[in-house]
C-alpha positions as CSV (number, residue, x, y, z in Angstrom):
1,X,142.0,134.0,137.5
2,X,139.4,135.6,140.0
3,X,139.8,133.2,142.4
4,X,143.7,133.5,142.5
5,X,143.4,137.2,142.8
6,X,140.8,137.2,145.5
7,X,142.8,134.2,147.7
8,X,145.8,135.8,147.6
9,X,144.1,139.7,148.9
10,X,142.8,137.7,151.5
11,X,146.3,135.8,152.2
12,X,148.2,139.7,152.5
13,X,145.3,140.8,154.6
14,X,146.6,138.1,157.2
15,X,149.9,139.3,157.6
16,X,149.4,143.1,157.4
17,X,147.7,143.6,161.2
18,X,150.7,142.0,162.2
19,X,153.0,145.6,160.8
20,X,151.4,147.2,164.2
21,X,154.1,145.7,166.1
22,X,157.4,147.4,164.6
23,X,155.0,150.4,164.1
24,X,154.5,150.9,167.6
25,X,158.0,150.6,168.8
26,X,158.5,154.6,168.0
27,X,157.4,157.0,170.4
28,X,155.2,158.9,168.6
29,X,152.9,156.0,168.1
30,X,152.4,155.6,171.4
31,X,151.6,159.3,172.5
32,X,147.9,159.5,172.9
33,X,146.2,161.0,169.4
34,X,148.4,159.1,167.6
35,X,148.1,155.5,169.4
36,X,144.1,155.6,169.1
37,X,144.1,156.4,164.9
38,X,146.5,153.9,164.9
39,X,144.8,151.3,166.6
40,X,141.3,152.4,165.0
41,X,142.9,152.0,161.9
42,X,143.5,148.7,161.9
43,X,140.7,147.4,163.5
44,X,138.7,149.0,160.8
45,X,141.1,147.1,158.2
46,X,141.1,144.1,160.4
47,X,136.7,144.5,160.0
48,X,137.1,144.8,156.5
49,X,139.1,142.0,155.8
50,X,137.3,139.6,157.5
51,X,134.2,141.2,155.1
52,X,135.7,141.0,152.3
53,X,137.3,137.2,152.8
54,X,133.8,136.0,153.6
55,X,131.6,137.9,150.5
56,X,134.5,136.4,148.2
57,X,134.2,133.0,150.0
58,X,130.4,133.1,150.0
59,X,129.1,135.3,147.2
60,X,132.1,135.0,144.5
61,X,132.8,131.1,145.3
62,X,135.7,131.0,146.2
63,X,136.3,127.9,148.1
64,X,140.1,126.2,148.3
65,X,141.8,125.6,150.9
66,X,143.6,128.4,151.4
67,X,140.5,130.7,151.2
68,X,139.0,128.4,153.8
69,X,142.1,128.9,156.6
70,X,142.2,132.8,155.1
71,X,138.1,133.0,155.9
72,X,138.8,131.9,159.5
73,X,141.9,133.8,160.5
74,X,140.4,137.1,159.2
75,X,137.2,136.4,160.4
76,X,139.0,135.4,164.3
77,X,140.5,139.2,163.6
78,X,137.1,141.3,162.8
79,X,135.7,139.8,166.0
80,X,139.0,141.1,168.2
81,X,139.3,144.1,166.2
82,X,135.2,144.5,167.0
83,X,135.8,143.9,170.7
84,X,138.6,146.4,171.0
85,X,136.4,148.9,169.3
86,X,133.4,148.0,171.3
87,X,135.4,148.2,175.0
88,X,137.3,151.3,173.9
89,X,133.8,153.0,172.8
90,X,132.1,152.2,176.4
């Protein structure tokens, strides 16, 4: 029952990054306090998603498929979302 729970987190942390794109169609989100908390904001969720799909692939065993193409999307996000965070900090 563990494993179901903890592949399907990882499976809606996939899709929620994408909820950026009908969020920034308003024009408040793209005025600029607002734009950077929104876009730190998920870059920090995008960070700890990828964290959290590779301790519960690694440390809680959780190794099917779909964990497996969950661990590698996520994981492809942290490392954008860490290069947007680095770029924007320099």
């Amino acid at each position: 029952m563990k494993e179901k729970i903890l592949t399907a987190v990882s499976t809606l942390m996939i899709f929620l990054p994408w909820t950026i794109l009908p969020l920034r169609t308003f024009d408040w989100a793209l005025e600029s306090p607002a734009a950077e908390i929104i876009v730190y904001s998920y870059a920090a969720f995008m960070i700890f998603s990828g964290i959290f799909t590779l301790l519960s692939y690694t440390t809680a065993g959780v190794k099917n498929n779909l964990m497996k193409i969950c661990l590698v999307i996520t994981l492809m996000y942290a490392v954008g979302a860490a290069a947007i965070v680095g770029m924007s900090l320099i």
